[in-house]
N, C-alpha and C positions, 0 to 999 in steps of 0.2 A: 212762238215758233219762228217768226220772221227773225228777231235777233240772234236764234241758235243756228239760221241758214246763211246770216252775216257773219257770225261767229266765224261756220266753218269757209266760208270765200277769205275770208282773209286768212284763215288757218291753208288753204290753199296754195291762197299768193305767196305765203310768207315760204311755203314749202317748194313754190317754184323759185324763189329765190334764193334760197338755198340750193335746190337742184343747179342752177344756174350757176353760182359761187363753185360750185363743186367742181363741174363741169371745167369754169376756165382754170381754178387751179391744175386737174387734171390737166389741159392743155400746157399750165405752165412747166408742168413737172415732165412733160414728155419734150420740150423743147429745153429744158436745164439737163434734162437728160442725153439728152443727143449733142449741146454744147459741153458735155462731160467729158462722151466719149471721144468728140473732136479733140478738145484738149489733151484728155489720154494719149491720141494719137501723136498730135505735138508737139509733145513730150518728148514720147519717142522714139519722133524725129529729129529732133532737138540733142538728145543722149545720145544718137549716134554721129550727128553732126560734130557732137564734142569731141566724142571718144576718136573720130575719124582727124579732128583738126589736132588732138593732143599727138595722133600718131606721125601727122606730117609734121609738128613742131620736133619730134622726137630725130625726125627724118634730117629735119632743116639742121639741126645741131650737128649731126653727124657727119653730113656734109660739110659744114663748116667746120668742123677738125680735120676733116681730111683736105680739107684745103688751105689751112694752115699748115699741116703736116708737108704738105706741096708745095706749099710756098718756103718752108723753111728749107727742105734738100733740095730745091731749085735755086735757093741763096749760099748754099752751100755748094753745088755742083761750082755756081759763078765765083764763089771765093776761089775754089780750086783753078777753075781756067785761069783766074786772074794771077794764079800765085807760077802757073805755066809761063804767064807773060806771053800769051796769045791773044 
């Protein structure tokens, strides 16, 4: 009788160990899950930060033609003055 009461203590411990095992994976999966949804977020943060930066490189180019375009009829207006002889 005494070895089927030992039996069951360690059929016990071995059950609280696993209870425990359980337990901290559960903790793991609830903290991999909330570093998910940070990163989710991140993300897209991240996809608007781009779509936002691809918009002002779009910006930046177009400015830059139009200030080429400025520069070239402001070397044009000056050819003309010059051709005045003013």
């Amino acid at each position: 009788m005494t070895t089927e009461l030992e039996r069951i203590k360690v059929l016990e411990g071995k059950i609280g160990h696993v209870i425990d095992y359980v337990n901290k994976l559960a903790g793991e999966n609830d903290k991999l899950r909330q570093q998910l949804k940070d990163l989710r977020a991140e993300k897209k943060d991240m996809e608007e930060l781009a779509r936002r930066s691809g918009k002002l490189d779009e910006e930046l180019k177009r400015y830059d033609n139009e200030r080429e375009l400025l520069k070239s009829k402001i070397e044009a207006l000056i050819g003309q003055i010059d051709k005045l002889g003013i």
